[in-house]
C-alpha positions in Angstrom: 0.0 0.0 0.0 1.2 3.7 -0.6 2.0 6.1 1.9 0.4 9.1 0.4 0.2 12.7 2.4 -1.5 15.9 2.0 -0.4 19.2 3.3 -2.4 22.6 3.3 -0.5 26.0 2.9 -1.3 29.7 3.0 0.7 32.5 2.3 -0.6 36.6 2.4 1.5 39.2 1.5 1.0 43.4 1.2 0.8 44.9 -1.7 3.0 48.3 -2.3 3.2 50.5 -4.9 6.5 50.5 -7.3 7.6 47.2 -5.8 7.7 44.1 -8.4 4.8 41.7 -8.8 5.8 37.8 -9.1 3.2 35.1 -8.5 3.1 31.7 -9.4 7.3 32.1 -10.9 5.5 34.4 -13.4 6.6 38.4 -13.3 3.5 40.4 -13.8 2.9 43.9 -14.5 1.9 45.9 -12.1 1.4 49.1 -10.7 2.1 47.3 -6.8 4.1 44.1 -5.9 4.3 42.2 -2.8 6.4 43.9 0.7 8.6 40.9 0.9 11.7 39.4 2.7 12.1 37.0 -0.7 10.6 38.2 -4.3 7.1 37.7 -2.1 5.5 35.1 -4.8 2.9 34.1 -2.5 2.1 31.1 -4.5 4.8 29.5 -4.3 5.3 30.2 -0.4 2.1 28.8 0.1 2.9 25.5 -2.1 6.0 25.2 0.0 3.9 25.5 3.2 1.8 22.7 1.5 4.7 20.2 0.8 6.4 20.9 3.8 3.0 20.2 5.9 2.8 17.5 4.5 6.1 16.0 5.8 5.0 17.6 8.9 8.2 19.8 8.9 6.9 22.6 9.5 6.4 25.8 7.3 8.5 27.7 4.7 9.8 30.1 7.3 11.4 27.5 9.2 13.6 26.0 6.4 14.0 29.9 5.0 13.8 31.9 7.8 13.3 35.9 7.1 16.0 36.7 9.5 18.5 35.2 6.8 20.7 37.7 4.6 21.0 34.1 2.2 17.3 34.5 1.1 17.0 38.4 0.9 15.7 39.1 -2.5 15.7 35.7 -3.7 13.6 33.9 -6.4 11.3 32.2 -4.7 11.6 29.0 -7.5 15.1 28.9 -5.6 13.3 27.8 -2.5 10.5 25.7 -4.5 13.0 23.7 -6.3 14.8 22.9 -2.4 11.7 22.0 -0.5 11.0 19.4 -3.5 14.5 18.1 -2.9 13.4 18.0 0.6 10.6 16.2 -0.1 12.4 13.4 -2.4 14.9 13.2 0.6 12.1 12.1 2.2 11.3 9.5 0.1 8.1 11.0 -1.1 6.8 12.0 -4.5 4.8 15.0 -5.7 0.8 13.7 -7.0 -0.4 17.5 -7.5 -0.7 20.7 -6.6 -3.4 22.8 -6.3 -3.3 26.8 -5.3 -6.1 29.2 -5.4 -4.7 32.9 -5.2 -6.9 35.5 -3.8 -6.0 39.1 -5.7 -8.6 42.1 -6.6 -6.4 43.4 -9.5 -4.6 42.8 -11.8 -6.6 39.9 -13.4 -4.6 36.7 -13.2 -6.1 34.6 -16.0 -3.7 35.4 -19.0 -1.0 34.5 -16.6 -2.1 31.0 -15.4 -0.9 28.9 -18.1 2.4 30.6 -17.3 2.3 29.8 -14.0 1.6 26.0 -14.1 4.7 25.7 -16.7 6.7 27.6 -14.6 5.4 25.8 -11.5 5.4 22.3 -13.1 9.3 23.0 -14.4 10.4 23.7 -10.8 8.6 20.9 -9.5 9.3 18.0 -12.1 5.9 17.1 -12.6 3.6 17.3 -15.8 1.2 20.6 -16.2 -1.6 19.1 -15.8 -0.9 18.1 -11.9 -0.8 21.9 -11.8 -3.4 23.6 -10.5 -3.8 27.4 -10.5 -6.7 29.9 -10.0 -7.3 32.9 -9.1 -10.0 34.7 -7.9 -11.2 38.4 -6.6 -12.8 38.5 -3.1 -16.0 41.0 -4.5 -13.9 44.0 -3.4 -14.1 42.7 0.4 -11.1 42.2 2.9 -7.1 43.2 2.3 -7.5 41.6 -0.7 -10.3 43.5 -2.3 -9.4 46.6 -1.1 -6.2 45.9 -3.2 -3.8 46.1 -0.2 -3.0 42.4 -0.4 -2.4 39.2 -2.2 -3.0 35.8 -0.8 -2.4 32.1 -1.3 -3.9 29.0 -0.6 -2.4 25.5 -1.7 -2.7 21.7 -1.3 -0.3 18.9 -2.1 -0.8 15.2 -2.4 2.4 13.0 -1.4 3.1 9.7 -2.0 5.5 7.2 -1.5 
């Protein structure tokens, strides 16, 4: 029988004007970016969260803290690409991944397919077990109001 795992991860980040905007490993235009420690993708912090949990190993700010001069700045597919080495150290295998990212503008949809390639690249697993959507929250919350982006994800394991 397999030994198959799912983790759950959620990232938020504010938004700030001038700053870039990365989501999903995909640069997007944008008049605000994400106030971050890293380049602030908030995707794929919260699909690290997800593999990590699943391992129970804790979250992304564990492995990366944001105390660290090492991760100041950095591409977050940096840190993608290392929790799935993680994960294979572990023995375990990525099934899928699924993130829904919460944003009021820009609109996200001509970016998705951009994102699963980029997402599926990092991760060495086909596009299609690469889930992304996006939606607006009805101009309610941080996100609707436009002064934040957030992330959930889920990953199934298996060994």
């Amino acid at each position: 029988m397999n030994d198959i795992r799912i983790g759950h991860g959620y990232d938020v980040h504010a938004l700030a004007e001038g700053l870039p905007l990365v989501i999903g490993g995909v640069r997007i235009e944008h008049t605000k970016g994400c106030v971050a420690h890293s380049d602030g993708d908030v995707a794929i912090h919260a699909i690290c969260d997800a593999l990590l949990g699943a391992l129970a190993l804790g979250d992304i700010g564990k492995l990366f803290p944001d105390t660290s001069a090492e991760f100041k700045g950095i591409d977050s597919k940096i840190l993608l690409r290392r929790v799935c080495d993680v994960v294979a150290q572990h023995g375990y295998s990525i099934s899928n991944i699924d993130c829904t990212i919460a944003m009021q503008r820009p609109k996200l949809r001509p970016h998705i397919d951009a994102m699963r390639a980029a997402l599926a690249s990092v991760v060495g697993i086909e596009v299609d077990r690469v889930s992304v959507k996006a939606t607006t929250t009805e101009h309610l919350g941080f996100e609707g109001r436009e002064q934040g982006v957030s992330a959930h994800a889920v990953a199934l394991l298996y060994k």
